[in-house]
C-alpha positions as CSV (number, residue, x, y, z in Angstrom):
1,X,0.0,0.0,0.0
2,X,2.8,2.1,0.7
3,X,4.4,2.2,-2.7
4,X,0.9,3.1,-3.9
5,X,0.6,6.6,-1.8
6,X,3.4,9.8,-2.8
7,X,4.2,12.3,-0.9
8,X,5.1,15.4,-2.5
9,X,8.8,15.4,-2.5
10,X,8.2,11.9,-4.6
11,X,6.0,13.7,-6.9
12,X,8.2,16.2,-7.6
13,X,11.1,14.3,-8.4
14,X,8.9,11.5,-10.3
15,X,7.2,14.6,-12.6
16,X,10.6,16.5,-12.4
17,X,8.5,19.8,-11.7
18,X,8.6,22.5,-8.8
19,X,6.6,22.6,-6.1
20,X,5.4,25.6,-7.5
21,X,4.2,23.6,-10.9
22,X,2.2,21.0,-8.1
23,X,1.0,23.7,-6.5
24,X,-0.6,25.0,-9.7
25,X,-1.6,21.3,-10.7
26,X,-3.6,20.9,-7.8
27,X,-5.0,24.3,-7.8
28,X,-6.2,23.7,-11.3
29,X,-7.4,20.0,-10.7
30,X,-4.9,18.6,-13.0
31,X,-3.9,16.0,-9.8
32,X,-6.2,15.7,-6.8
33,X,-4.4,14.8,-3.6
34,X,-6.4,11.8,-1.8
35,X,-5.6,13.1,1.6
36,X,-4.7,16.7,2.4
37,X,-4.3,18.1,6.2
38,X,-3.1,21.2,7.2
39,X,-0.2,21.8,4.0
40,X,0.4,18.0,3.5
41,X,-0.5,16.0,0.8
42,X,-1.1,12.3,-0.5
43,X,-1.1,11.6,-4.1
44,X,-2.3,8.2,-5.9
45,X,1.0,6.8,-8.0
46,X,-1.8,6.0,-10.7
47,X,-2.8,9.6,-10.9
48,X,1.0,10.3,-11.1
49,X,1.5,7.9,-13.6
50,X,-1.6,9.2,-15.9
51,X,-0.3,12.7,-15.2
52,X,3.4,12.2,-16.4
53,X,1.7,10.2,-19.6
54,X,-0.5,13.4,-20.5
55,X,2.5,15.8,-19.9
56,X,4.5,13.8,-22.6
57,X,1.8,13.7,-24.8
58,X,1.1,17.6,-24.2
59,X,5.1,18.4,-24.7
60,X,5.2,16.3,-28.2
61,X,2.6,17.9,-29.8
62,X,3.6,21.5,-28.4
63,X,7.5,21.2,-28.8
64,X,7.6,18.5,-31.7
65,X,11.2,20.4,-32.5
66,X,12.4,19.7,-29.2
67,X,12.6,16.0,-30.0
């Protein structure tokens, strides 16, 4: 069960964003933690997963040249 949950510090090495760029993830919807008290946050490695999927997805078609 463990290796199921992230904390943030795993999500922001396993996206390789800012906690600035989760902040602004969550805020928008984009992840939803699945338990959040006080500033800490849980976070699915399935919605992780999807979310790093999408994001290469996104950066291909927007930055084809970057390839």
């Amino acid at each position: 069960m463990q290796s199921e949950i992230l904390t943030p510090a795993e999500v922001l090495e396993e996206l390789q964003i800012t906690r600035q760029a989760l902040g602004s993830l969550v805020k928008r919807g984009k992840l939803v933690p699945v338990k959040e008290v006080n500033r800490d946050r849980l976070f699915l490695r399935e919605d992780i997963e999807n979310r790093k999927e999408s994001a290469k997805e996104l950066y291909s078609k927007y930055r084809p040249y970057d390839e």
